[in-house]
VOTORLO-298821 format. One record per residue (C-alpha): x, y, z; residue in one letter; residue number from 1. Coordinates in steps of 0.25 Angstrom, whole numbers, plus 5000, padded with zeros to 4 digits. Layout:
<nodes>
x, y, z, residuo, num
X, Y, Z, A, NUM
...
</nodes>
This chain:
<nodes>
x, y, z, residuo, num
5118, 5090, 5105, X, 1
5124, 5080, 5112, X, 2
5120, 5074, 5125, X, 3
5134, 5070, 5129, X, 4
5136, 5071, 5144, X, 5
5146, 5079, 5150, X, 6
5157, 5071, 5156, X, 7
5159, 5082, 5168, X, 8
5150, 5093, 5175, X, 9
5151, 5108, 5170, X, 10
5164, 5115, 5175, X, 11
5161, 5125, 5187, X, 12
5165, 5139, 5184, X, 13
5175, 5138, 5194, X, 14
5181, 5124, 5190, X, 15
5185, 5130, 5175, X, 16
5199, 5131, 5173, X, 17
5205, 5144, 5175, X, 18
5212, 5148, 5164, X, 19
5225, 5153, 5166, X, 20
5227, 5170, 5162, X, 21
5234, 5172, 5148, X, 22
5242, 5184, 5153, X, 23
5247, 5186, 5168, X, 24
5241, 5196, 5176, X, 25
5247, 5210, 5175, X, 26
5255, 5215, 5188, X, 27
5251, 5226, 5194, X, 28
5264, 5231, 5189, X, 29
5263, 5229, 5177, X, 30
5248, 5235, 5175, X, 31
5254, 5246, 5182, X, 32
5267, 5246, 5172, X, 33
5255, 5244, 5159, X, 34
5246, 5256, 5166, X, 35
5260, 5265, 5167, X, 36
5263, 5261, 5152, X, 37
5251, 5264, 5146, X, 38
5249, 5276, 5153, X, 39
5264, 5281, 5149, X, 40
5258, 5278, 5135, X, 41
5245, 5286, 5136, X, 42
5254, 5298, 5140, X, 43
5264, 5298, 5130, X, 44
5254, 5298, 5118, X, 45
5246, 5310, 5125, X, 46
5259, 5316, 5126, X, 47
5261, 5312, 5110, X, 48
5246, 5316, 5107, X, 49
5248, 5330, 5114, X, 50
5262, 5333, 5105, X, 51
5251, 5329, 5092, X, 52
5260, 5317, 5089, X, 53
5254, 5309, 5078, X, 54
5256, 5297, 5086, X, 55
5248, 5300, 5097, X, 56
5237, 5308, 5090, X, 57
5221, 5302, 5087, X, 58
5217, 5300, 5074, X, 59
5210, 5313, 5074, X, 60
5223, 5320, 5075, X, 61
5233, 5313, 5066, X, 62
5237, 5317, 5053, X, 63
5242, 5330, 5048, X, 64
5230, 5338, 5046, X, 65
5226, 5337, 5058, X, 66
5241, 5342, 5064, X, 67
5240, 5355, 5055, X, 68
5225, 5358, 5059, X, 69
5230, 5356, 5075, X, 70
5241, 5364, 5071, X, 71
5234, 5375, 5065, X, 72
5223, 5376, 5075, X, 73
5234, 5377, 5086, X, 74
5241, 5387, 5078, X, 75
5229, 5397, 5078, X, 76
5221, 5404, 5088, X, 77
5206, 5400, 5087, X, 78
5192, 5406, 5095, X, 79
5187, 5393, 5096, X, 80
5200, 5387, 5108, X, 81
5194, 5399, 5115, X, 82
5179, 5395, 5115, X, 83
5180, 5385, 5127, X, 84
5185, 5397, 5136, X, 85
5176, 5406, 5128, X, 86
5164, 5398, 5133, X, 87
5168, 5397, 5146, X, 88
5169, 5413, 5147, X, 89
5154, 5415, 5141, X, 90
5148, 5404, 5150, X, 91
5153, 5412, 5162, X, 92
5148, 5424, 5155, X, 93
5133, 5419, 5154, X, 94
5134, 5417, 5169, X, 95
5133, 5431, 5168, X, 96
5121, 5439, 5171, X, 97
5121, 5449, 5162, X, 98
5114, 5445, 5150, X, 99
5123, 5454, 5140, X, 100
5135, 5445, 5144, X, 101
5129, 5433, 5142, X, 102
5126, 5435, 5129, X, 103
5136, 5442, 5126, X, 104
5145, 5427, 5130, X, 105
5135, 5420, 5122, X, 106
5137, 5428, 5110, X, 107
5152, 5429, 5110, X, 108
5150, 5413, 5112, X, 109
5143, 5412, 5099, X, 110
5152, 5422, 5093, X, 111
5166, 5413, 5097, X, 112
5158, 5400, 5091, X, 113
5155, 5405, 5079, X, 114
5170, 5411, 5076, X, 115
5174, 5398, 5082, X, 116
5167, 5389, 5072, X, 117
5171, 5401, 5061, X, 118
5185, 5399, 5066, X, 119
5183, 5384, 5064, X, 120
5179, 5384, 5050, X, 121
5189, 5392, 5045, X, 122
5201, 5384, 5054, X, 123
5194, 5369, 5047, X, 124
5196, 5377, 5033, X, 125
5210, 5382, 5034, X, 126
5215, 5370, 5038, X, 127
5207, 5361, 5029, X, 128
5215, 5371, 5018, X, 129
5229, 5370, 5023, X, 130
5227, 5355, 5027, X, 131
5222, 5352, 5012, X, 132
5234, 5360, 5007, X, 133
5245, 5355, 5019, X, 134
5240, 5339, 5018, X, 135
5234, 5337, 5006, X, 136
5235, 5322, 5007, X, 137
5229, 5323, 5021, X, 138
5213, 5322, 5024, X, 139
5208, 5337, 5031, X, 140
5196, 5329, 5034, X, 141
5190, 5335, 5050, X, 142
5202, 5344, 5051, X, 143
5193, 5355, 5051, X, 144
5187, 5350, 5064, X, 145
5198, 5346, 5069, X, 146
5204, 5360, 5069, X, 147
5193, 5366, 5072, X, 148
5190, 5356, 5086, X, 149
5206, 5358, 5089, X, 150
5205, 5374, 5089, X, 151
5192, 5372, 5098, X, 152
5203, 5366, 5110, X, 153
5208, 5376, 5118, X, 154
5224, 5376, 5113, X, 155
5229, 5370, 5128, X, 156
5219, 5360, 5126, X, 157
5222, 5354, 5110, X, 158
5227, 5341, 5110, X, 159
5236, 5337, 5103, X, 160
5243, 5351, 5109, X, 161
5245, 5361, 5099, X, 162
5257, 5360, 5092, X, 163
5259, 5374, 5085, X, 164
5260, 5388, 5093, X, 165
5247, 5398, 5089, X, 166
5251, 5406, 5078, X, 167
5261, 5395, 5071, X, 168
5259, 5396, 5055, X, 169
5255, 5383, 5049, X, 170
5253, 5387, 5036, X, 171
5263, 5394, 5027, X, 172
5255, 5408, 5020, X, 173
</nodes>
């Protein structure tokens, strides 16, 4: 090292230059302006997600498949939207002081599951077959689930919103 002396004393912190900012400081009104912006954004790609543009949807709801199992979920009635409500129902039945009902709840609980999980399988299959044959360039990998998770929702609640009316044929034969 070198024993050089220093020709002035350390710098105080307050005797530092300032350095200048590289961009003014924002106006209240344009912050304001920026916020309105963004927010006019936000909205319109909701707007676009809730239509089931392509633009505007996730990575987990882009592509084709993934329309045609939205589609065919929303175009059929499934036990498993009605579960939620379902499970409200028997919860206020096990309030209940008669025994008989509350089982009775629990078993038909049991009883909507199992269909619903039955249902679930077969919906994964049926469209894992007409996806194969519809898009056969197209991967069909966790559409099963995907369908399956979608026609859990309550139909109100789906997002994207469904696009096809219940009982609309998607597939010829």
């Amino acid at each position: 090292m070198s024993e050089e002396k220093k020709n002035k004393p350390t710098p105080k912190r307050n005797a530092k230059k300032v350095t200048p900012a590289l961009a003014p400081a924002a106006t209240k009104e344009a912050k304001k302006a920026e916020r309105e912006n963004a927010r006019r954004r936000r909205m319109e790609m909701r707007e676009l997600y809730m239509k089931g543009d392509e633009r505007a949807l996730p990575k987990r709801d882009k592509g084709p498949v993934k329309k045609f199992a939205r589609d065919y979920v929303d175009s059929r009635w499934s036990i498993a939207e009605f579960f939620l409500p379902l499970l409200m129902v028997v919860l206020l039945l096990t309030a209940l002081p008669n025994v008989t009902v509350k089982i009775l709840a629990t078993l038909l609980m049991y009883i909507v599951v199992l269909i619903s999980v039955l249902d679930g399988i077969w919906m994964g299959r049926q469209i894992k077959k007409h996806c194969a044959s519809k898009f056969p360039n197209e991967s069909a990998k966790g559409v099963s689930m995907y369908a399956w998770m979608r026609s859990t929702q309550i139909r109100r609640l789906r997002t994207p919103a469904p696009q096809v009316d219940r009982g609309t044929k998607l597939i010829n034969g």
